[in-house]
C-alpha positions in Angstrom: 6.0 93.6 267.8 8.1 93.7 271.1 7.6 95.9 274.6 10.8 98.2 274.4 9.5 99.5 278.0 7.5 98.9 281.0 5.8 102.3 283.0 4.1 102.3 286.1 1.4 104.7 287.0 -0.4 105.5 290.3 -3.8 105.9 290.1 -7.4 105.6 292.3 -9.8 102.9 292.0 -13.5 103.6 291.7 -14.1 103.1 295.4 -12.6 102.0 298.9 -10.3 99.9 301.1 -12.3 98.5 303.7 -10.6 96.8 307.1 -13.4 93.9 307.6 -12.0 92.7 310.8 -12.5 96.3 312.3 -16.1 96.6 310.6 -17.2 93.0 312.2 -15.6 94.1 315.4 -17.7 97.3 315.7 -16.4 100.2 314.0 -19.4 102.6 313.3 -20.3 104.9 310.5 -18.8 108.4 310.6 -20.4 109.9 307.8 -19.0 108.1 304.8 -15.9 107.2 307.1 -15.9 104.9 310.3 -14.5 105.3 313.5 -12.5 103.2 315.4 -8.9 101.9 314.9 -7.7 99.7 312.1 -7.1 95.7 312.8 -5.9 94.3 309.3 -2.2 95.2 309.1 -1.4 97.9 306.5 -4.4 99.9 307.2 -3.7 103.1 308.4 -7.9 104.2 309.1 -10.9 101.4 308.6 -11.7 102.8 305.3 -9.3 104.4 303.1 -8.9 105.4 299.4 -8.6 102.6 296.9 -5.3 102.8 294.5 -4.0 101.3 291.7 -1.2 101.1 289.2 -1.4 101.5 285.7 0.7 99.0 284.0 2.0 100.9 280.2 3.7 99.0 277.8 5.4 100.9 275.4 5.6 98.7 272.4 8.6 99.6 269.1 5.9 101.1 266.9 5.3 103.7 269.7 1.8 102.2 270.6 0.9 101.8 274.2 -0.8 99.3 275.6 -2.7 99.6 279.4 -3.6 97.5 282.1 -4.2 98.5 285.9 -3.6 96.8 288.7 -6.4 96.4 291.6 -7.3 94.9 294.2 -11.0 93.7 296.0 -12.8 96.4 298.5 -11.9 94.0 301.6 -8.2 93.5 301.1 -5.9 91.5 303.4 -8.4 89.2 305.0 -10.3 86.0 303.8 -6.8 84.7 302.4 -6.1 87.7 300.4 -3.1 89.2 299.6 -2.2 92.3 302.0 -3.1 95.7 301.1 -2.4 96.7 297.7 -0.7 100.2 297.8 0.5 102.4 294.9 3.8 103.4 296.3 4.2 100.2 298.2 4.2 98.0 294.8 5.4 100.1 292.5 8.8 100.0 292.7 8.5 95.7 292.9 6.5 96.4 288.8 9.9 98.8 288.2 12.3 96.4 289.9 11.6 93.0 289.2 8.9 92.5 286.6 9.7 95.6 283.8 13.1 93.8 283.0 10.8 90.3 282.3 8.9 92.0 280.0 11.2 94.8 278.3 11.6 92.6 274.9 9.3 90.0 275.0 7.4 89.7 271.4 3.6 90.2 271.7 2.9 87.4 269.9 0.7 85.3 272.3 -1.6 86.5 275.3 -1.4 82.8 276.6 2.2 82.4 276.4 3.0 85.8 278.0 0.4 85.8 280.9 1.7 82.1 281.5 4.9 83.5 281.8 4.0 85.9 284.5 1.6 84.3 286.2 4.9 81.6 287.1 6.9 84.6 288.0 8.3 84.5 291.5 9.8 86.7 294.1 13.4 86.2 295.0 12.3 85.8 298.4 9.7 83.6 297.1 6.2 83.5 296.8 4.4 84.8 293.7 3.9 87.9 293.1 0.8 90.1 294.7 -2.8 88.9 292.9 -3.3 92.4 292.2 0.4 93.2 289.9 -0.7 89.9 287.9 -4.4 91.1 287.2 -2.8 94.5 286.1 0.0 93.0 284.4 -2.5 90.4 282.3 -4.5 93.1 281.4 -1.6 95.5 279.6 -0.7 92.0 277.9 -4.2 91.2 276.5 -4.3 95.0 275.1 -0.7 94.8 273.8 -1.3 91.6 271.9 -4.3 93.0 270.5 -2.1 96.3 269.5 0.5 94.1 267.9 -1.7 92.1 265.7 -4.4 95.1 264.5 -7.5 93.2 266.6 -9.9 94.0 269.3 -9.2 92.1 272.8 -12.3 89.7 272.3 -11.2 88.5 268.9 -7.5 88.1 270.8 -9.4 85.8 273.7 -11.6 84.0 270.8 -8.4 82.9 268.5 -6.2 81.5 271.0 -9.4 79.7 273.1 -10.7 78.9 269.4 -13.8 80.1 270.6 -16.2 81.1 268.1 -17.5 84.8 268.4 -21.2 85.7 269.4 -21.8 88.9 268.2 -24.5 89.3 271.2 -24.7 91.1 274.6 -23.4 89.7 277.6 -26.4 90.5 280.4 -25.0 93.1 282.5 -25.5 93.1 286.5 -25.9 96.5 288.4 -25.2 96.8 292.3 -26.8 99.4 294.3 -24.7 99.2 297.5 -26.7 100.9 299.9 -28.4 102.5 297.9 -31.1 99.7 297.2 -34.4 101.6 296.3 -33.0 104.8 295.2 -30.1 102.7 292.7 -32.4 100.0 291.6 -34.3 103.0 290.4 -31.3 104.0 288.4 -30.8 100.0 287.6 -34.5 99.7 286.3 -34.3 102.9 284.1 -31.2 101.9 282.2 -32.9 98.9 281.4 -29.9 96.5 283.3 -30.2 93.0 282.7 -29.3 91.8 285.4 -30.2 93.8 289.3 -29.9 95.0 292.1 -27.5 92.9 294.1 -29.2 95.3 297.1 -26.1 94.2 300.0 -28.2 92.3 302.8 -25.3 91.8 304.8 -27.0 92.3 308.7 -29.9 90.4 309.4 -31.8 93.3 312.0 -31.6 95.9 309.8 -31.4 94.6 306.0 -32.9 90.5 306.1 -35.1 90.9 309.3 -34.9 88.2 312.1 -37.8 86.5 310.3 -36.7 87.8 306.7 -39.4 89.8 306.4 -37.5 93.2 305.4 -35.7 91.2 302.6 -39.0 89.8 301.3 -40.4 93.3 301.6 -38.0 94.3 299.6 -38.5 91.9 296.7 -41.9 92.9 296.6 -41.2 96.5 296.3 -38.6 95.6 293.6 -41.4 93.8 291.5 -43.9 96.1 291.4 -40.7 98.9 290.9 -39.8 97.0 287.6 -43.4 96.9 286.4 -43.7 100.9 287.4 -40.6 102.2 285.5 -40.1 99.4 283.1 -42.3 98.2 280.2 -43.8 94.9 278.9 -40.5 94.0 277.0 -38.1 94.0 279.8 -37.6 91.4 282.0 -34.7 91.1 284.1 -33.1 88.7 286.4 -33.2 89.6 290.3 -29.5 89.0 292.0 -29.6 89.4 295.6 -26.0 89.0 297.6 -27.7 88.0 301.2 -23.8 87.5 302.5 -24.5 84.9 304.9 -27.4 86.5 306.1 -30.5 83.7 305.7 -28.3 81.1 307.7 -27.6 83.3 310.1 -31.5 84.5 310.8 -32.9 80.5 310.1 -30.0 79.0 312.5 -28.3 77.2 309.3 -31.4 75.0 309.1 -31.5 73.9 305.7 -34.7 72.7 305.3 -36.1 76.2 307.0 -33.8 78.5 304.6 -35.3 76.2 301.5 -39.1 77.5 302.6 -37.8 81.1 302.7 -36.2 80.9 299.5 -39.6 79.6 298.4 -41.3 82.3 299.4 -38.8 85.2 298.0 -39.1 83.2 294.4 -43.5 84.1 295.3 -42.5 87.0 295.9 -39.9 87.9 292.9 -42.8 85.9 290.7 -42.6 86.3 287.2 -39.0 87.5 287.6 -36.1 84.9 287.9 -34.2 85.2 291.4 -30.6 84.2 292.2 -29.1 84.5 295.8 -25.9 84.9 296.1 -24.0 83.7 299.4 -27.3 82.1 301.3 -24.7 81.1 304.6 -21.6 81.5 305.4 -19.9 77.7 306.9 -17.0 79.4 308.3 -14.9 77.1 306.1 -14.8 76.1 302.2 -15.5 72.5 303.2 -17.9 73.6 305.4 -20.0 76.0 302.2 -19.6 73.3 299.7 -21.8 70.7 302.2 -23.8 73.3 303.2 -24.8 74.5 299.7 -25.4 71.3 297.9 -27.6 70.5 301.2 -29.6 73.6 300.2 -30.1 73.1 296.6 -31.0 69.2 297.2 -33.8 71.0 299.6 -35.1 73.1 296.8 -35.2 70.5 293.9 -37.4 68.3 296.5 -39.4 71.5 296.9 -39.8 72.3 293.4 -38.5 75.6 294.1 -36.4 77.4 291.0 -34.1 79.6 293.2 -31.0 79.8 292.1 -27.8 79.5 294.0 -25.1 81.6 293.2 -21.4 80.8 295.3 -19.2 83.9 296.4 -17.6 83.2 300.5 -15.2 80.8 300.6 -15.0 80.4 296.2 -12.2 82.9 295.1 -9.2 81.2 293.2 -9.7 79.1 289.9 -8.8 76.3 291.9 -11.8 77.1 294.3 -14.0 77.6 291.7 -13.1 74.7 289.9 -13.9 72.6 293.7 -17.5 74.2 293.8 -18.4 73.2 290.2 -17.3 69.4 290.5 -19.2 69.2 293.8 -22.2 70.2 292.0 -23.1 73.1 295.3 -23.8 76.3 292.9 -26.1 77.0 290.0 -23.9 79.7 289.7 -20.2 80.7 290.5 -19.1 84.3 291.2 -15.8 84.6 289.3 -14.2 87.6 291.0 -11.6 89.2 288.7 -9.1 90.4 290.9 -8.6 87.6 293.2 -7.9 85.2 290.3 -4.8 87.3 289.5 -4.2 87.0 285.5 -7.3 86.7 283.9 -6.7 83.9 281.9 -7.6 82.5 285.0 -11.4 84.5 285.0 -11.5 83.0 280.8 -10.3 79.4 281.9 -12.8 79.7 285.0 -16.1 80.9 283.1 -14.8 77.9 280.1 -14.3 75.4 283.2 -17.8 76.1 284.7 -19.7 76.6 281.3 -18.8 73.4 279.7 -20.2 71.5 283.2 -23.4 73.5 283.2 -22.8 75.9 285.8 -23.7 79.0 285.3 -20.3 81.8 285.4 -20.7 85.0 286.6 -17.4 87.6 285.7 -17.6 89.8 288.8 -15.1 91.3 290.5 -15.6 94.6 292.9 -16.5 97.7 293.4 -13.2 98.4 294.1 -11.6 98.6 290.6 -10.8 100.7 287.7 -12.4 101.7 285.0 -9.8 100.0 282.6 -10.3 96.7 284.8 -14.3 97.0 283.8 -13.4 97.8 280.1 -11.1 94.5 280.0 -13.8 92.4 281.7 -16.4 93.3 278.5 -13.6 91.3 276.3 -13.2 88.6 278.5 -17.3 88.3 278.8 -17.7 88.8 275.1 -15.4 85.9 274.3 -15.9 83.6 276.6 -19.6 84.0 277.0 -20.3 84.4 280.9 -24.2 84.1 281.9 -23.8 88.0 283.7 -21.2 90.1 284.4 -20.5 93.0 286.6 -21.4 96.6 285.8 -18.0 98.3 287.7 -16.2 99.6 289.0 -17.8 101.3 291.8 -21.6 101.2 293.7 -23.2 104.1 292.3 -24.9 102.0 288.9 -24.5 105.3 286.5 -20.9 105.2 286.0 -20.3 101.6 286.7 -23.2 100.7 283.5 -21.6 103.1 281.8 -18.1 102.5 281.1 -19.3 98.3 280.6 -22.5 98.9 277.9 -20.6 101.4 276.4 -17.1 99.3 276.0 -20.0 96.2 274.7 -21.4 97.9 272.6 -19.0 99.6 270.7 -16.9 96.1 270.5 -20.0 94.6 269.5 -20.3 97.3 266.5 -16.5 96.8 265.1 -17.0 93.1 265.3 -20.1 93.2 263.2 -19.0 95.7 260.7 -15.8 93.0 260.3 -18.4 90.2 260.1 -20.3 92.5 257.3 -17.2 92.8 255.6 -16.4 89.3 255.4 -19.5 87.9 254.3 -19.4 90.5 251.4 -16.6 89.9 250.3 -17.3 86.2 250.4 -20.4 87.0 248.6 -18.4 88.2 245.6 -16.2 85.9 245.4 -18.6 83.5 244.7 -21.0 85.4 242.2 
């Protein structure tokens, strides 16, 4: 089955560009917007829409296959590629990547997103993270198209990877939102919550950490409240930076705290994500295997969860070696293809780290809908509820894309052992 033709879509992402360096530097809330002048070249405000491009191949039997390229909430900083607009990038799918495509046979997801992944610009460079994501994605889906399968079973074959016919845990952010959402979280019975965005120590950690630890507390007795005796989830917090800042990157003071949010969280597991930022990777990796040495001495469970300074496979491949994470955020979009999320979440798994598909708020529904496949397959500990920070919609498209995966795969499985069955009688 060969692509006879590549389109290219605009589209919206399910929520906003963000200019960091403009946030950090003191823009202030304006209603939903802030105020202030942009600082990240190729912002035209501080937050802006998010866009996309959908990525349609058009394969000879007249099937189309879909993929959309995205990129993370705070584009252009941290070592990210620049801003990723529609009409900006476009023309560069039309241009340059359509005629490497137009023709190729879907036979292999592996061969083809290796291909494109090693795609450069004639002016050098590779191309933008965000037109290889997309790109991937429309591969992964055409391959499946070609060969009659669902994406997971496409991942499974060519990883040999055997299929689980089981949930993946699914992890809810509340943004803002941390009470009212985790409401929404608890309700829907996530497995995995609230995330809650503690990223300022005076108003969301507390000099002291008191607010955060408050806040824990509320959450248990919320779960108990609105749950019931069978549901047990893990608690996620993303602190981004924010205990290092308040405990002066004391290690040995940040390893009591933890101590007493895992009191606090008591019977539920706790993870924090991000517990201090270094200011440098080399920096974050000493800094985090300081801390977890701390709370193995202490006997206290916490688990540590790397995000700042751990975005490509090659970063996240650095972080598991040195042993500084129990747990590695694997955030989709800035890994480019995704064979790089299913090699990263294999790399991390088979040295007992735990792997984490995230990603960001700032992506598609399609994006969220590929993500289930790559989870099902490759068997993450959690992954991402997206796109967007409002739970509902987020929990929605990602259960909803499980679970009706999960139900093909098991009617095929029911097939297959009946059949084997009669063979045999």
């Amino acid at each position: 089955m060969k692509i006879v033709d590549v389109l290219a879509a605009p589209g919206l992402t399910g929520f906003y560009f963000d200019d960091q360096q403009a946030i950090k530097a003191g823009a202030a809330h304006d209603g939903f917007a802030y105020t202030g002048e942009p600082l990240t070249e190729g912002f035209t405000a501080v937050r802006q829409r998010g866009e996309s491009i959908s990525v349609i191949l058009v394969l000879e039997d007249g099937q189309i296959a879909y993929g959309d390229c995205a990129a993370v909430q705070y584009s252009g900083t941290g070592g990210r590629d620049p801003l990723f607009l529609a009409e900006d990038f476009i023309p560069v799918i039309l241009e340059e990547i359509r005629p490497k495509l137009v023709g190729q046979d879907l036979d292999s997801f592996r061969r083809l997103t290796k291909m494109t992944e090693e795609l450069t610009r004639s002016r050098g460079g590779r191309y933008h993270t965000a037109i290889r994501y997309g790109v991937s994605q429309a591969i992964l889906d055409g391959v499946a198209k070609a060969k009659r399968l669902t994406m997971t079973e496409i991942i499974a074959q060519e990883y040999n990877l055997p299929l689980i016919l089981e949930p993946v845990p699914i992890f809810t952010q509340t943004g803002d939102e941390r009470y009212e959402n985790a409401d929404k979280a608890i309700i829907k019975r996530a497995g995995v919550l609230p995330h809650a965005l503690i990223n300022n120590v005076e108003s969301k950690l507390g000099r002291n950490g008191e607010l955060l630890l408050e806040y824990v507390e509320w959450l248990k007795k919320r779960i108990v409240t609105l749950g019931d005796r069978h549901y047990h989830p893990t608690l996620h917090i993303d602190v981004y930076g924010t205990i290092g800042l308040a405990f002066g990157e004391d290690t040995d003071k940040m390893a009591n705290y933890l101590g007493e949010l895992e009191k606090a969280a008591d019977p539920f597991d706790l993870r924090i994500e991000g517990p201090m930022d270094a200011g440098s990777k080399e920096g974050q990796l000493e800094a985090l295997k300081a801390l977890r040495s701390a709370l193995r001495a202490k006997g206290i469970k916490v688990e540590i969860v790397a995000d700042e300074w751990c975005n490509t496979y090659e970063d996240i491949v650095e972080f598991v070696d040195a042993g500084a994470a129990d747990m590695v955020q694997i955030k989709t979009p800035d890994l480019g293809g995704i064979q790089n999320t299913i090699e990263a979440v294999l790399y991390a798994k088979k040295r007992g780290i735990g792997a984490y598909v995230g990603g960001s708020c700032n992506e598609t529904d399609c994006g969220g809908r590929v993500a289930v496949h790559v989870a099902l397959a490759a068997r993450p500990d959690q992954m991402l509820a997206k796109p967007g920070m409002g739970v509902d919609e987020g929990y929605m498209i990602v259960h909803n894309e499980m679970n009706r995966t999960l139900a093909v795969l098991r009617a095929k499985e029911s097939k297959k052992t009946h059949r084997q069955r009669a063979f045999w009688s």
